[in-house]
Rosetta silent file (secondary structure, phi, psi, omega in degrees, C-alpha in Angstrom):
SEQUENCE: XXXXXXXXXXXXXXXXXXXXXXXXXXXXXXXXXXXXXXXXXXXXXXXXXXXXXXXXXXXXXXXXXXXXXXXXXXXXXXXXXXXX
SCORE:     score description
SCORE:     0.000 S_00000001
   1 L     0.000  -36.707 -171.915  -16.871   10.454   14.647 S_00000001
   2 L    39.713   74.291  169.034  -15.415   13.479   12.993 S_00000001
   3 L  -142.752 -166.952 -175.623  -11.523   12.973   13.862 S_00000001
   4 L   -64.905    6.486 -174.523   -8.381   12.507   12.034 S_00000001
   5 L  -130.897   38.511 -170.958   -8.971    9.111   10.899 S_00000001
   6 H   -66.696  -41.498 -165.862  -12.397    9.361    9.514 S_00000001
   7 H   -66.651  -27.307  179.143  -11.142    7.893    6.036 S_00000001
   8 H   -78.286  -40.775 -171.502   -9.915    4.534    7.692 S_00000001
   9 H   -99.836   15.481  171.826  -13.095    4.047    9.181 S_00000001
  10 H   -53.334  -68.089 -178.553  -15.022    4.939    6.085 S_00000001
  11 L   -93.105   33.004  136.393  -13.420    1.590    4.036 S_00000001
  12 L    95.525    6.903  151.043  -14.609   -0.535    7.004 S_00000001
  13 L   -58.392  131.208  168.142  -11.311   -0.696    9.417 S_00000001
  14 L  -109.885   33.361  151.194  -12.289   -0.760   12.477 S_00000001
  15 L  -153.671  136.786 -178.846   -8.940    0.491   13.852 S_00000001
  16 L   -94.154  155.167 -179.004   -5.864    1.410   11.744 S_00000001
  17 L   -58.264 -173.532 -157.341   -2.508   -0.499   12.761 S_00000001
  18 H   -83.416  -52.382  162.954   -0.193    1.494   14.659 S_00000001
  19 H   -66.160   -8.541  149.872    2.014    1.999   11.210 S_00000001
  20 H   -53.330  -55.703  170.038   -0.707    3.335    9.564 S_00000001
  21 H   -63.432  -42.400  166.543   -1.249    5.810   11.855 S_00000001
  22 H   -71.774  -14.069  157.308    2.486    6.728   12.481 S_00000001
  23 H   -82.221  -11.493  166.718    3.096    6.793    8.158 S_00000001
  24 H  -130.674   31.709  145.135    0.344    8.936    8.183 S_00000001
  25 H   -50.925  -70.821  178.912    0.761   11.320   10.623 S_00000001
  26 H   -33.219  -50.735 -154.615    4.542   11.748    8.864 S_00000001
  27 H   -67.878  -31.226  175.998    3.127   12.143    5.975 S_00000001
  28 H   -53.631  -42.737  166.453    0.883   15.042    7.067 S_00000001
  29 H   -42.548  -62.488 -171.812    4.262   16.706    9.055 S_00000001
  30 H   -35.296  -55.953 -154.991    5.484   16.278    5.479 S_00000001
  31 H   -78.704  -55.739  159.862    2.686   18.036    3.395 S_00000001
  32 H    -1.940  -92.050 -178.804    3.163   20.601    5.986 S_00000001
  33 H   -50.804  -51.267  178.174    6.931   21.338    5.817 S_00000001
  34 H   -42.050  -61.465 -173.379    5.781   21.279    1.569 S_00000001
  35 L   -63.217    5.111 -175.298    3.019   23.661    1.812 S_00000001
  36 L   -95.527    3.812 -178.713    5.415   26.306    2.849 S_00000001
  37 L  -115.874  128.483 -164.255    7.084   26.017   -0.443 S_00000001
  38 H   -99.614   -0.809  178.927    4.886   27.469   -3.746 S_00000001
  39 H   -61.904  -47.806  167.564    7.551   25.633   -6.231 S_00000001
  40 H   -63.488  -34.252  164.009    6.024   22.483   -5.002 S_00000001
  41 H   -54.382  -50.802  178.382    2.474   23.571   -5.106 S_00000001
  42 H   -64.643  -40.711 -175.078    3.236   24.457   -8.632 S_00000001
  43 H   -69.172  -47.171 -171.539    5.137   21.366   -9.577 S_00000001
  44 H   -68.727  -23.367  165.601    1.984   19.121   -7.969 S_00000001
  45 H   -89.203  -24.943  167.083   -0.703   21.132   -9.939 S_00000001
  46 H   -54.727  -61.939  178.463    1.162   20.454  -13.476 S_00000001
  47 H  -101.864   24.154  161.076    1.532   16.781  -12.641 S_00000001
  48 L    78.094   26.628 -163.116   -0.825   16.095  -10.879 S_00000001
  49 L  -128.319  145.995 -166.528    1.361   13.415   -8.403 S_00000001
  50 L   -63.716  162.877  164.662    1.066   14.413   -4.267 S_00000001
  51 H   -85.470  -10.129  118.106    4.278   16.273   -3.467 S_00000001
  52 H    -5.518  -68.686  157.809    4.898   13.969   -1.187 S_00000001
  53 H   -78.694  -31.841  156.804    6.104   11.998   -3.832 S_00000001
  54 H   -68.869  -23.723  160.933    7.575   13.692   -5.635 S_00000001
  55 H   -70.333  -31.079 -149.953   10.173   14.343   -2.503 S_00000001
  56 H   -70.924  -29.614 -164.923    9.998   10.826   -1.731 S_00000001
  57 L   -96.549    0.167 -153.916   11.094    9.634   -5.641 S_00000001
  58 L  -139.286  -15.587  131.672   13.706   12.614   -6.067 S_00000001
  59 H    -0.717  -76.286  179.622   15.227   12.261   -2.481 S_00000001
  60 H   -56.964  -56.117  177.632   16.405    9.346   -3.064 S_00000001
  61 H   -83.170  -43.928  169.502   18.230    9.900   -6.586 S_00000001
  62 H   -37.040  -68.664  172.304   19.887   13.143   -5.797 S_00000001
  63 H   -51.986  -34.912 -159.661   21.439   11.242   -2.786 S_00000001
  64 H   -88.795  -33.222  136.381   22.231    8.161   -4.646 S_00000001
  65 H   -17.658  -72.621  164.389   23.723   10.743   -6.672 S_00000001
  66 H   -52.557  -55.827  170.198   25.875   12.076   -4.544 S_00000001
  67 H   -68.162  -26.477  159.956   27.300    8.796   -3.388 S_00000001
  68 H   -95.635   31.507  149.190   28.255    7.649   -6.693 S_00000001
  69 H   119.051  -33.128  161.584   30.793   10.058   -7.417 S_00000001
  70 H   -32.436  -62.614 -142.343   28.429   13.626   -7.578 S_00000001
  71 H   -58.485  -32.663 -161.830   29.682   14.384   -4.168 S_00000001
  72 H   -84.951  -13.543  163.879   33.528   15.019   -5.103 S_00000001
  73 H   -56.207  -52.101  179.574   31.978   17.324   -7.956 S_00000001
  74 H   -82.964    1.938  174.007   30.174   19.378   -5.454 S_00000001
  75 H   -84.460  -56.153  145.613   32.917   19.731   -2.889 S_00000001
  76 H   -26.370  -42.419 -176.601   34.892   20.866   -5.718 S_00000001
  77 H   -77.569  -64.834 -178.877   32.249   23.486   -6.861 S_00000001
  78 H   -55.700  -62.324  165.346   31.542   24.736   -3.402 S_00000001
  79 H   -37.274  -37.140 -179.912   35.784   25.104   -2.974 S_00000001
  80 H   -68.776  -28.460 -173.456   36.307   26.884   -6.176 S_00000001
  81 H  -100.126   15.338  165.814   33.958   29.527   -4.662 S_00000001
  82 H  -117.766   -2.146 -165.098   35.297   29.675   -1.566 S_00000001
  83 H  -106.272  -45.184 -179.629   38.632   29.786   -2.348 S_00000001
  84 L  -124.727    0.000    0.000   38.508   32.671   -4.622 S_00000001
């Protein structure tokens, strides 16, 4: 067929659902938006895990982060340096 979805029909779908196709378009927009960064290129050839994931797992704690009590640190931090 030679299109974007050669690998789905490769393991014998013979259409991918609609949320296949729309997680992995995102993910390509993702990989995208990534490759424009070489820190990430670098972090994904040491460990060897898509960069992808590594946003997707580190996202997540940083915010989760924030919300449990980080946030009033960094408003503080950012204020001390705006203030003097």
């Amino acid at each position: 067929m030679g299109g974007l979805f050669d690998e789905f029909y490769e393991v014998g779908n013979a259409f991918p659902p609609a949320l296949t196709i729309f997680t992995y378009l995102v993910v390509l927009q993702v990989r995208k938006v990534l490759d424009s960064y070489p820190l990430f290129q670098t972090v994904e050839d040491k460990t060897q895990v898509p960069k992808e994931y590594i946003v997707a797992g580190v996202v997540p704690v940083v915010l989760l982060g924030l919300f449990l009590g980080g946030g009033m640190r960094l408003i503080r931090y950012v204020g001390f340096w705006f203030c003097y």
